[in-house]
Every structure is written in structure tokens, then in C-alpha cells.
NUROMI-543086 format. One record per residue (C-alpha): residue in one letter; x, y, z. Coordinates in Angstrom, 3 decimals, decimal comma. Each point is the difference from the previous one (the first is absolute). Example, Ala and Ser with C-alpha at 12.3 -4.5 7.8 and 13.67 -1.06 7.14 Angstrom:
+------+----------+----------+----------+
! code !     east !    north !       up !
+------+----------+----------+----------+
!    a !   12,300 !   -4,500 !    7,800 !
!    s !    1,370 !    3,440 !   -0,660 !
+------+----------+----------+----------+
***
This chain:
+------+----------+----------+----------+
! code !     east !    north !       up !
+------+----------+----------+----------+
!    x !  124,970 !   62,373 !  109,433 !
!    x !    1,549 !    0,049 !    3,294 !
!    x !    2,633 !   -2,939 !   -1,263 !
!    x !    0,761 !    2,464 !   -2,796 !
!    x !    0,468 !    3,200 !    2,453 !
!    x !    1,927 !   -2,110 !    2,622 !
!    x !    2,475 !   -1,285 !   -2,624 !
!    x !   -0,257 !    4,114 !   -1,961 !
!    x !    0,939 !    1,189 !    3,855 !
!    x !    3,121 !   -2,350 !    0,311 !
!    x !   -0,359 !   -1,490 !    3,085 !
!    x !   -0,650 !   -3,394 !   -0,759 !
!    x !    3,161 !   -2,041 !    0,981 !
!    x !    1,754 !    2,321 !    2,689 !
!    x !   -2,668 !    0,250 !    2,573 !
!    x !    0,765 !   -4,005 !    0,732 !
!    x !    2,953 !    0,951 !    1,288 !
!    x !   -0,654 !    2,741 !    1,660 !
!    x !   -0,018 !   -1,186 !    3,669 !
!    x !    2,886 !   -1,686 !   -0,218 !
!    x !    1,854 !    3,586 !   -2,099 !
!    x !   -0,828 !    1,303 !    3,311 !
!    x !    1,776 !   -2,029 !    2,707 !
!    x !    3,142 !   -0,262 !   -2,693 !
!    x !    3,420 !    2,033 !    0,496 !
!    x !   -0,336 !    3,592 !   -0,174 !
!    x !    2,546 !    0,332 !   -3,382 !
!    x !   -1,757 !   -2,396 !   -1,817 !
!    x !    2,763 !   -1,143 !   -3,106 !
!    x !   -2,119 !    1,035 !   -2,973 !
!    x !    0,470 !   -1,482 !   -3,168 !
!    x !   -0,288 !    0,635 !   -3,656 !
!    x !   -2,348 !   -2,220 !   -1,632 !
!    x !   -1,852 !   -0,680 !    3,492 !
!    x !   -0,952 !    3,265 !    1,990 !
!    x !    0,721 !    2,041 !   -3,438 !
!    x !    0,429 !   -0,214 !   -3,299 !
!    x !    2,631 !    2,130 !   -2,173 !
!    x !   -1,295 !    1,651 !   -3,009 !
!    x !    1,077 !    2,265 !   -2,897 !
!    x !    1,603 !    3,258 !    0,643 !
!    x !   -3,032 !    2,301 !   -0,182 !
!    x !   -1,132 !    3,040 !    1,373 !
!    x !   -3,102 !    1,879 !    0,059 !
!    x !    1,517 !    3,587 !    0,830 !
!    x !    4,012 !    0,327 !   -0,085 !
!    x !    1,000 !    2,407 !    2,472 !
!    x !    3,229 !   -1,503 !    1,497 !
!    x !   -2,081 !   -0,575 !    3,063 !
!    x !   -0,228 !   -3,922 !    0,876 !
!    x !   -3,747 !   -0,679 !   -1,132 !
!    x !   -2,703 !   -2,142 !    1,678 !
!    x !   -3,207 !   -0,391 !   -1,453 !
!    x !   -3,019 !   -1,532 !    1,675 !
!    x !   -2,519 !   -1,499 !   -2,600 !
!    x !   -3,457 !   -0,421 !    1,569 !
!    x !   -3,198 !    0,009 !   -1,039 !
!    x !   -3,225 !    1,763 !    1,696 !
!    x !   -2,032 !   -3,347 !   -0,065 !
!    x !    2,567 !   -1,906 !    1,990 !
!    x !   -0,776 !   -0,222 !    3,907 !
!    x !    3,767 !   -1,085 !    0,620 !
!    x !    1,058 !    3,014 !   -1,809 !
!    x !   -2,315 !    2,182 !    2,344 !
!    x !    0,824 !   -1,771 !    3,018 !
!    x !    3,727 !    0,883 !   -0,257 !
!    x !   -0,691 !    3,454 !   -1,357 !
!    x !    0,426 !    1,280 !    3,542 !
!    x !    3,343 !   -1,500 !    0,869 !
!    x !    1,470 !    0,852 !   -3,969 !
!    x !   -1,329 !    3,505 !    0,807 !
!    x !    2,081 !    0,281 !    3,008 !
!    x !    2,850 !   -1,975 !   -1,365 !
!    x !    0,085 !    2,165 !   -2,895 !
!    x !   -0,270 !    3,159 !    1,911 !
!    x !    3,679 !   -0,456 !    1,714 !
!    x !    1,845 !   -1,446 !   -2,579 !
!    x !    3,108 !    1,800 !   -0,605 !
!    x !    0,903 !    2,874 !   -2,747 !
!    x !    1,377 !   -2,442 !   -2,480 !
!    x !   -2,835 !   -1,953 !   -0,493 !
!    x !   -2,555 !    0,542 !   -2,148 !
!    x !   -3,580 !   -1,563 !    0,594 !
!    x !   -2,750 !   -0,364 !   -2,581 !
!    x !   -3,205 !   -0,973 !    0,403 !
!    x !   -1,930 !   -1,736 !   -3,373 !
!    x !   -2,579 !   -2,033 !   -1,045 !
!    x !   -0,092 !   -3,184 !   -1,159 !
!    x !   -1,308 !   -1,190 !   -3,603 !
!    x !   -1,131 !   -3,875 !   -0,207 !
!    x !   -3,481 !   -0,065 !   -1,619 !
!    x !   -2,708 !    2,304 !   -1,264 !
!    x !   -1,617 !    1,018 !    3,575 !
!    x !    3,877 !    0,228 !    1,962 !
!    x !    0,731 !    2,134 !   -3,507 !
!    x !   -3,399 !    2,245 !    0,423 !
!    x !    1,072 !    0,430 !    3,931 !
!    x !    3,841 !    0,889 !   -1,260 !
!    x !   -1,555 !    2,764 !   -1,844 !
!    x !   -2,007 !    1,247 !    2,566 !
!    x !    3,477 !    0,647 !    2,369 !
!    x !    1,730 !    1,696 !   -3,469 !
!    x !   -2,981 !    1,905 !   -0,286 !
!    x !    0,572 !    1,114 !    3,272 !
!    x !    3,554 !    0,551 !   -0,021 !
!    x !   -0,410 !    2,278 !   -3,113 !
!    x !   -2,569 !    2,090 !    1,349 !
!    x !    2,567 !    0,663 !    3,064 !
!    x !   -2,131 !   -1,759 !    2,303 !
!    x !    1,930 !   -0,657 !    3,635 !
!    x !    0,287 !   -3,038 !    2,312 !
!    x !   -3,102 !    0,877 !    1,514 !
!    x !   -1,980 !   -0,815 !   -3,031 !
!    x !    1,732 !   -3,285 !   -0,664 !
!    x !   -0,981 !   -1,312 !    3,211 !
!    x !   -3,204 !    0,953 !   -0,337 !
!    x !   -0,417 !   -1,710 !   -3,524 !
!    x !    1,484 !   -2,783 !    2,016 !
!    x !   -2,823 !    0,143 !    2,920 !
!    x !   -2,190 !    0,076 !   -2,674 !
!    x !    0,819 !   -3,045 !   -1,442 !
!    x !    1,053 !   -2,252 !    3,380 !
!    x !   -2,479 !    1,875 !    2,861 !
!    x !   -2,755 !    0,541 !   -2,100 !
!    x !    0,109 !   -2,896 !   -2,362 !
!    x !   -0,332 !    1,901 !   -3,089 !
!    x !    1,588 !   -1,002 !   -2,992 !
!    x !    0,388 !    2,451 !   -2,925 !
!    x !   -0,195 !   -1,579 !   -3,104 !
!    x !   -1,278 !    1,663 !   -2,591 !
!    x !    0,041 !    3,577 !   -1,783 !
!    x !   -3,764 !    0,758 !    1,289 !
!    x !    1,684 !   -0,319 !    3,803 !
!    x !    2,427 !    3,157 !   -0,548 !
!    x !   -2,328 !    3,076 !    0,831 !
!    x !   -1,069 !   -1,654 !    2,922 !
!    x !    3,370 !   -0,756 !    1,288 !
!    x !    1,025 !    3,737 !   -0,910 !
!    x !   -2,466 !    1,046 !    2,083 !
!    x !    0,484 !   -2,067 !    2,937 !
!    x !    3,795 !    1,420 !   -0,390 !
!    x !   -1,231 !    3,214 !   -0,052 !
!    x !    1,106 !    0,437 !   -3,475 !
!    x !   -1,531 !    1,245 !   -3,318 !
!    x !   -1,621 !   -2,450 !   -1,741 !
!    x !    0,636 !    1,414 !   -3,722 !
!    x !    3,746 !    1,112 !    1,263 !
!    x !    0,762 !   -4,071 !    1,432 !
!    x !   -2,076 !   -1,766 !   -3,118 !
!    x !    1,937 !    2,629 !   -2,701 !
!    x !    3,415 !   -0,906 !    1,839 !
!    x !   -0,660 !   -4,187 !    0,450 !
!    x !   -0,401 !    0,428 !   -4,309 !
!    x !    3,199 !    2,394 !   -0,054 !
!    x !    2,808 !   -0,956 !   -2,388 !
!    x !    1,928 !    1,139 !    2,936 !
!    x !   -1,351 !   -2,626 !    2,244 !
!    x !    0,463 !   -2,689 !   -3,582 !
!    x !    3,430 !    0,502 !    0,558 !
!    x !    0,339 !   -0,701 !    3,375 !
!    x !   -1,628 !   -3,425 !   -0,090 !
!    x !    1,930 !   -0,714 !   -3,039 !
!    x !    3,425 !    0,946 !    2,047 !
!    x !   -1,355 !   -2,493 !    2,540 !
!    x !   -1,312 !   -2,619 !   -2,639 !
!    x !    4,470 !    0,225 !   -0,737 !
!    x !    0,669 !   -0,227 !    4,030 !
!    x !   -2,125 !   -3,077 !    0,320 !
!    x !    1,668 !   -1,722 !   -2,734 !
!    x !    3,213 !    0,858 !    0,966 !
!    x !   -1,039 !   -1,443 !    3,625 !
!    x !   -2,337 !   -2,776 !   -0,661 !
!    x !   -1,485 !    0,661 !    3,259 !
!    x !   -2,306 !   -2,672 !    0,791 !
!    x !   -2,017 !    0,958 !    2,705 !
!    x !   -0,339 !    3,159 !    2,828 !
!    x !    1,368 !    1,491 !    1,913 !
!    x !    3,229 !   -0,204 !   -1,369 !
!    x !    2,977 !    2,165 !   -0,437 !
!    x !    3,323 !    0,613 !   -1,874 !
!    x !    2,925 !    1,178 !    1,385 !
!    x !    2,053 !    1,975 !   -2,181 !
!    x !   -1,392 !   -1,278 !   -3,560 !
!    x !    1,822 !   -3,619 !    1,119 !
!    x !   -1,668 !   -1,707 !    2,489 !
!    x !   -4,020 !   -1,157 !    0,204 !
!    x !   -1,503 !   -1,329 !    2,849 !
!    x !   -3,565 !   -0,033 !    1,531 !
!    x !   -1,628 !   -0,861 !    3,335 !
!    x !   -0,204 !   -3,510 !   -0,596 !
!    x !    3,823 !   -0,331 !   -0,504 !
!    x !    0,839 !    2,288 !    2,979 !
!    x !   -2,953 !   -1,908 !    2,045 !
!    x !   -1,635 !    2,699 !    1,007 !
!    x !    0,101 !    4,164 !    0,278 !
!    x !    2,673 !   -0,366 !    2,452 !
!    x !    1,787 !   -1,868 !   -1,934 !
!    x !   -0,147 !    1,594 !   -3,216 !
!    x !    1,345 !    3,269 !    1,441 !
!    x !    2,356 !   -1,698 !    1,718 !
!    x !    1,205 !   -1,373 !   -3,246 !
!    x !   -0,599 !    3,708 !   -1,794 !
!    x !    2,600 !    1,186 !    2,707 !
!    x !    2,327 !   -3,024 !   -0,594 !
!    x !   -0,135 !    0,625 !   -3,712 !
!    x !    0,489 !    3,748 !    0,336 !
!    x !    3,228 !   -0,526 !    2,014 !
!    x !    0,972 !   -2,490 !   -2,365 !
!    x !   -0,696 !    2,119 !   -2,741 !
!    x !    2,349 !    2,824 !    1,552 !
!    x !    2,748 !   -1,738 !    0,905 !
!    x !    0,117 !   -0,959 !   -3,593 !
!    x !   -0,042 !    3,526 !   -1,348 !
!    x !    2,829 !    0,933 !    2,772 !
!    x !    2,139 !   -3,163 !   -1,238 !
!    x !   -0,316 !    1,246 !   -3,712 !
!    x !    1,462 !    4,092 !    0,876 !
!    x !    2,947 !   -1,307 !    1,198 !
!    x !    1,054 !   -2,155 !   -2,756 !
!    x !    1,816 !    1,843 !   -2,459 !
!    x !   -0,571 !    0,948 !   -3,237 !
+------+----------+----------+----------+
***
């Protein structure tokens, strides 16, 4: 079990290099294929805004240890950017736990209730796994049991995790955290070595990203 989270949670090759990421130049020369990976042209909401979506998953400690810093990150990024925050789907219990944040998310829930499934989960060592769980964690979220139970079994909440069933697809993410940068380009902490490093590469990607977009209004029709 903790093989299969480690490898779920995608840190498995970066973190050997992650001392010597550290002491390296401070414009690192990323490259496709090796810190990143490009992907089809896909986007989850198409606003005109350059997207970034982090894929986590609430059983992942390296997705709640950098939690603070993508918070923060996230917080400042400029008006053109668009973050989203989404679940991951690999296998029935990561599927059951996706739910649980759609569930959320439909009900209107804020941040404050995400992190506090997420304490839930990494502080207090409780895994949700099953439908007999849900009252209890509507409770401890100070939520109505019959309101959060109706909504997890919502047709509203179906299509969601179908929508992201067609995200991961598109992605073929293959661990967390990860992100993609404008529906083209998937990475994950591993690749970046490290939550420094992957929103280092989120801003390199972003940049990248916009330059592009600037380069294509000025050629002419």
C-alpha cells in the first residue's frame, strides 16, 4: 500500500535529484519530454484566460504538503490566468475521494472546507472510503448529512466526474500533484523535483504559453 500511494502521489523518481535541482542554475533549461510532457490541446473551462490546473488527490501527503505554497502561488497569479483546482481519478478509493471534492464543489462549499477534508484525511489519518462514511464527514464539516449524501448521488455531481473521467484521458496524468498549463503541457512534482520546482515550471510554462498567444495576434490573417 504505501508503494502503491508513493508511485499514485508521483514523487517517485524526482526526489533523487532533488539536492542536486537545488544547487543548479537559477533558469534551469527545461525540456519537453524531460521536465514536461506536451499533450493534446484540451481544456477543462475555455475562457480565453491561460489555464492551469492542479490535479491532486486528498490521500496524497505530497499533495498536502505543497498545498500551502500552491495556495499562495495561486493567490498572486496574474488576471490572465486561470487556476483550477480538481481531483484526480486512478482507482475505486482515489475515484470515491474525487467525488467527495465534486460533492463539495456542487454544494458551494469554500476553501475552508477543502482543507479541512484534507486535515481529515493527512492530520487525522482518516480515510473515507465508503458510502456509510458520508454523514459522518457531513457532520464533522458542519454540513447536512441528507443535503451532502443526496448531492454525492446527484446527476449533477455524475456529470462532473464524467467531465473529469474526459480530462484525465485527455492528460494521462500519472501521478499527483500535477498540473497542465494551458490544456498543452503536463507535468508533476516528480518532473519539476519538487514544489519549488513545479511552480517554477507552472510560471515558465505560463510565460511560454503567452508569448505564444502574443506571437499568433500579430500574424496576419
Amino acid at each position: 500500500m504505501f508503494y502503491r500511494i508513493l508511485k499514485i502521489c508521483g514523487w517517485t523518481l524526482g526526489l533523487t535529484f532533488l539536492g542536486a535541482w537545488s544547487a543548479t542554475a537559477e533558469a534551469p533549461d527545461y525540456q519537453p519530454g524531460r521536465e514536461y510532457v506536451e499533450v493534446p490541446h484540451y481544456t477543462a473551462e475555455s475562457d480565453g484566460r491561460i489555464e492551469v490546473i492542479e490535479f491532486f488527490w486528498y490521500g496524497c501527503p505530497h499533495c498536502y504538503a505543497a498545498e500551502p505554497q500552491i495556495k499562495a502561488w495561486a493567490a498572486k497569479l496574474p488576471p490572465d490566468v486561470h487556476f483550477i483546482r480538481l481531483p484526480a481519478k486512478f482507482n475505486p478509493p482515489v475515484d470515491f475521494h474525487a467525488r467527495i471534492f465534486m460533492t463539495l464543489e456542487a454544494m458551494g462549499s469554500g476553501p475552508e472546507i477543502h482543507d479541512k477534508v484534507f486535515r481529515i484525511f493527512q492530520d487525522e489519518g482518516r480515510f473515507i472510503n465508503n458510502s456509510e462514511a458520508l454523514p459522518g464527514l457531513a457532520k464533522d464539516l458542519k454540513l447536512t448529512p441528507e443535503a451532502f449524501v443526496a448531492a454525492f448521488n446527484s446527476p449533477a455531481v455524475q456529470n462532473r466526474m464524467e467531465s473529469l473521467d474526459r480530462l484525465m484521458n485527455a492528460y494521462d496524468i500519472p501521478g499527483v500533484p500535477a498540473m497542465v498549463v494551458a490544456g498543452k503541457y503536463r507535468f508533476d512534482i516528480g518532473t519539476a523535483r519538487g514544489p519549488d520546482g513545479l511552480l517554477k515550471l507552472a510560471n515558465h510554462l505560463i510565460g511560454m504559453e503567452r508569448r505564444d498567444r502574443e506571437q499568433r495576434k500579430r500574424i496576419p490573417d
